[in-house]
LUMMIZA-471180 format. One record per residue: chain; residue in one letter; z, y, x of N, C-alpha, C in turn. Coordinates in steps of 0.2 Angstrom, whole numbers. Layout:
N
chain|res|nZ|nY|nX|caZ|caY|caX|cZ|cY|cX
A|a|Z|Y|X|Z|Y|X|Z|Y|X
...
END
This chain:
168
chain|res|nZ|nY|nX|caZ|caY|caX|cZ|cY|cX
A|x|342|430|313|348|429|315|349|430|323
A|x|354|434|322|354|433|332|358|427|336
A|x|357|429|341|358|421|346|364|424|351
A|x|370|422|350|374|425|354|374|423|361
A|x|370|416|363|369|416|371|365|420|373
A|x|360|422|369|356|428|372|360|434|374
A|x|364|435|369|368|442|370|373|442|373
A|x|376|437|377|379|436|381|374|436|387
A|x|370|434|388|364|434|396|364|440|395
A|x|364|444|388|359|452|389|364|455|391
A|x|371|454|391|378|458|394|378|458|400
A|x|377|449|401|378|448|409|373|449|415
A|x|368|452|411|362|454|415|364|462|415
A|x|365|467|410|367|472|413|373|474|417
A|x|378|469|416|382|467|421|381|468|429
A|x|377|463|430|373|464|436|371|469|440
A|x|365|470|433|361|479|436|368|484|435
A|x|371|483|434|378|490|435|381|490|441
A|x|382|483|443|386|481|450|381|483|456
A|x|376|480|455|370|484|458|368|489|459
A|x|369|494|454|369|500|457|375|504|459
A|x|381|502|457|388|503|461|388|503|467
A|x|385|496|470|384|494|477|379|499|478
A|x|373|500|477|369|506|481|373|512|482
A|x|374|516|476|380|522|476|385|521|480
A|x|390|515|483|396|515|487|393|517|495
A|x|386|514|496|384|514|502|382|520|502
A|x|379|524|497|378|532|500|382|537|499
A|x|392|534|497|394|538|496|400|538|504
A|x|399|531|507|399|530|511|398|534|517
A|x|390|535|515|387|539|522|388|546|519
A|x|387|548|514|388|555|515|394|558|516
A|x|401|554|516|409|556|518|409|553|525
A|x|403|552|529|404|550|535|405|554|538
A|x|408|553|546|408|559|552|401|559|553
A|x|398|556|555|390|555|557|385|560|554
A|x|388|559|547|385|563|543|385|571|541
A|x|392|572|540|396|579|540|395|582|546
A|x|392|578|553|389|583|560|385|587|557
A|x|379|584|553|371|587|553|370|589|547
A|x|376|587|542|376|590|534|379|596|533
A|x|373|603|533|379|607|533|380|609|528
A|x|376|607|519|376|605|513|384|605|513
A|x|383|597|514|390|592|513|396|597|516
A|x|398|600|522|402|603|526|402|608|522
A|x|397|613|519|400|619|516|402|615|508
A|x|400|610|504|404|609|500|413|607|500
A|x|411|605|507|420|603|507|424|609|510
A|x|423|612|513|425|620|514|425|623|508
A|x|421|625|505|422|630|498|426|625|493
A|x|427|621|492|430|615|486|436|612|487
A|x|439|615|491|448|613|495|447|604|498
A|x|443|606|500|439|597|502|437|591|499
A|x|432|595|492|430|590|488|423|593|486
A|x|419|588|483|412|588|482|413|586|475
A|x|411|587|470|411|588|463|402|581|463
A|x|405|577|458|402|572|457|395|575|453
A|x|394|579|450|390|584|449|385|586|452
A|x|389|589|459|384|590|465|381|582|469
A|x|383|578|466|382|572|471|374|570|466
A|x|377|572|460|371|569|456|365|573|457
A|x|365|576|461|358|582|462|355|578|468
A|x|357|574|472|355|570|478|350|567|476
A|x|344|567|478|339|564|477|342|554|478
A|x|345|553|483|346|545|485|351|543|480
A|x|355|546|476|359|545|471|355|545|466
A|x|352|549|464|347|552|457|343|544|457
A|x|338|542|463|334|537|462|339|529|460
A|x|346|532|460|350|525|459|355|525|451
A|x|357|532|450|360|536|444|359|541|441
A|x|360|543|435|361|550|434|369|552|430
A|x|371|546|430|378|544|426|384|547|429
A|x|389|552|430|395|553|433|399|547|431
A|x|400|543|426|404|537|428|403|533|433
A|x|398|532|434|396|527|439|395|528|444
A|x|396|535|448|398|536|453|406|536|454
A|x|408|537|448|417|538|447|420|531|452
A|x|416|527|448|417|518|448|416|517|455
A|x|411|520|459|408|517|465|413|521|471
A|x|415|526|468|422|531|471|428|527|473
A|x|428|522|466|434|519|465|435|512|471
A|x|429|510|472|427|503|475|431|503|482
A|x|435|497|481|439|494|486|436|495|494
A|x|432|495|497|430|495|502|429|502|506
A|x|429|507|502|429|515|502|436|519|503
A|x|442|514|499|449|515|500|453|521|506
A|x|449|518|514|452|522|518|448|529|521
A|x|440|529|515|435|533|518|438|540|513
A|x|438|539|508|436|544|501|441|542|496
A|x|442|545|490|448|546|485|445|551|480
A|x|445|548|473|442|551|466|449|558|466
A|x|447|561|462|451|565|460|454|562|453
A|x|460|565|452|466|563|446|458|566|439
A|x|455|568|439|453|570|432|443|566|433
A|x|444|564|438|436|558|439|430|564|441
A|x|432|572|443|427|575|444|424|577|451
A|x|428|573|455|427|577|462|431|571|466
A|x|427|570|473|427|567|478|430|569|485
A|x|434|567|486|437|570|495|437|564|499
A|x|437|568|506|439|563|512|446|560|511
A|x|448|555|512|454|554|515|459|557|521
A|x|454|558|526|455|562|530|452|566|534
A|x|452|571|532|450|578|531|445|577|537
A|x|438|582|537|434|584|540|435|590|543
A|x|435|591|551|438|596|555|434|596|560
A|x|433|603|564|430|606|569|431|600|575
A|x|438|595|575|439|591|580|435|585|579
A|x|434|583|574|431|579|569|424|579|573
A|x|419|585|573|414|587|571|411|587|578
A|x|416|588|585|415|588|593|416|580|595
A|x|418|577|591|419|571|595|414|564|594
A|x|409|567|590|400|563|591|400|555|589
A|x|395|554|591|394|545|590|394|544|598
A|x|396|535|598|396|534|604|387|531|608
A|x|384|530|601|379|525|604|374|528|597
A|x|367|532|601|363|531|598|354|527|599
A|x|351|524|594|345|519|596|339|523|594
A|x|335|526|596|329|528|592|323|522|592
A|x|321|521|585|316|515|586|308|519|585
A|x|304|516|589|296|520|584|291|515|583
A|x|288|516|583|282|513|581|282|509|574
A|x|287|512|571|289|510|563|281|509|557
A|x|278|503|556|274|502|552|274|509|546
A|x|268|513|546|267|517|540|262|516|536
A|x|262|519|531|257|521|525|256|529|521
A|x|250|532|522|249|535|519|249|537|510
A|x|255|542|511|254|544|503|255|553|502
A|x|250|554|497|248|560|498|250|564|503
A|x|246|562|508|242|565|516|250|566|519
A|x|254|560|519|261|561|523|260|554|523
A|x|263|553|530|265|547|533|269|543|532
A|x|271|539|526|278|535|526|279|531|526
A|x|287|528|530|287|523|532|287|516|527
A|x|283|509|529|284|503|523|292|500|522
A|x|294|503|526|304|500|527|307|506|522
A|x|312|506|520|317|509|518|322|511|523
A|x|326|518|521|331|518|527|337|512|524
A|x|338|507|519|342|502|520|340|496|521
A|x|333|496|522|331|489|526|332|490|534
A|x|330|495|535|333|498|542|340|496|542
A|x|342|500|542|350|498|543|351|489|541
A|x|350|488|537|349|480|534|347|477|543
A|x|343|480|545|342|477|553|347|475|557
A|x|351|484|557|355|483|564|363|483|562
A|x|364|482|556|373|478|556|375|475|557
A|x|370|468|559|374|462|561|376|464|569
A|x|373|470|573|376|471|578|384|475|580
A|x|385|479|570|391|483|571|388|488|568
A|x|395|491|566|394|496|561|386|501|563
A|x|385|503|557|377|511|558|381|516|555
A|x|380|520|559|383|526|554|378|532|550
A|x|373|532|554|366|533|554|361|535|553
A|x|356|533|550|349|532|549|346|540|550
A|x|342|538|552|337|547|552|330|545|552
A|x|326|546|547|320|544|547|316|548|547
A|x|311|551|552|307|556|553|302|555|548
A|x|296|562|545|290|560|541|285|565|544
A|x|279|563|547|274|568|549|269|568|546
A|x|266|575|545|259|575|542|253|573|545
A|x|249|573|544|240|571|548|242|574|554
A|x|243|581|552|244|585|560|248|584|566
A|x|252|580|562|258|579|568|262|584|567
A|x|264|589|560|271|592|562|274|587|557
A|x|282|589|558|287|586|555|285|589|548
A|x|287|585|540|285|584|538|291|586|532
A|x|296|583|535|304|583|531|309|575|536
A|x|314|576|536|320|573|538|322|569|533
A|x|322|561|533|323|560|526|327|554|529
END
């Protein structure tokens, strides 16, 4: 027989985990519709130039920082939809595609951050012979909000040799 309290905890437990990865997903859908972002992204900039200003939730799910959190187009639809995103970004009428609010322009792209911090001596660990950091880039950030918004993170990775490794 089954135990319906169970199957209400198994509900409200996936409940949870869905909220939870909605919240991860808002946060990268966040940054990646950021000006901060759109400076260095030229990915993201030539998707919103060829796509009348939209990125197609498709191409979002090929993101490695989204992939590690979903591979579902719904739940980025949902995380699209999240209240706190309202004045950043805007679902399309059909759930397939993503736009600014207010369009990313050349104007947009000259007028920079006001304040940036570089931190180093960031604790690492070796994993197949690359240096990575034991922080995440959102325990990072987790750092420095309480000082004001991050718009942010850039997380260097070097090999044994000392070259750059990848930008992550």
């Amino acid at each position: 027989h089954s135990n319906p309290k169970l199957a209400k905890e198994h509900i409200s437990s996936n409940m949870t985990d869905e909220t939870k990865i909605i919240e991860s997903v808002v946060e990268r859908l966040r940054f990646f519709f950021s000006d901060a972002n759109l400076r260095r992204d030229k990915f993201m900039r030539n998707e919103l130039a060829e796509n009348d200003g939209k990125v197609s939730i498709e191409a979002l799910l090929r993101f490695n920082s989204i992939k590690q959190h979903t591979e579902d187009a719904t739940i980025v639809a949902k995380a699209a939809k999240d209240a706190s995103l309202v004045d950043r970004i805007k679902l399309s009428e059909d759930e397939k595609s993503i736009s600014r609010v207010v369009p990313f322009d050349m104007e947009t792209m000259g007028s920079g951050v006001k304040f940036s911090i570089r931190v180093s001596k960031i604790p690492t660990e070796e994993v197949d012979g690359v240096a990575k950091y034991k922080i995440t880039r959102d325990e990072t950030k987790g750092h420095f909000t309480k000082y004001g918004p991050v718009a942010l993170i850039n997380m260097q990775h070097f090999r044994k040799d000392g070259k750059n490794a990848a930008i992550g």
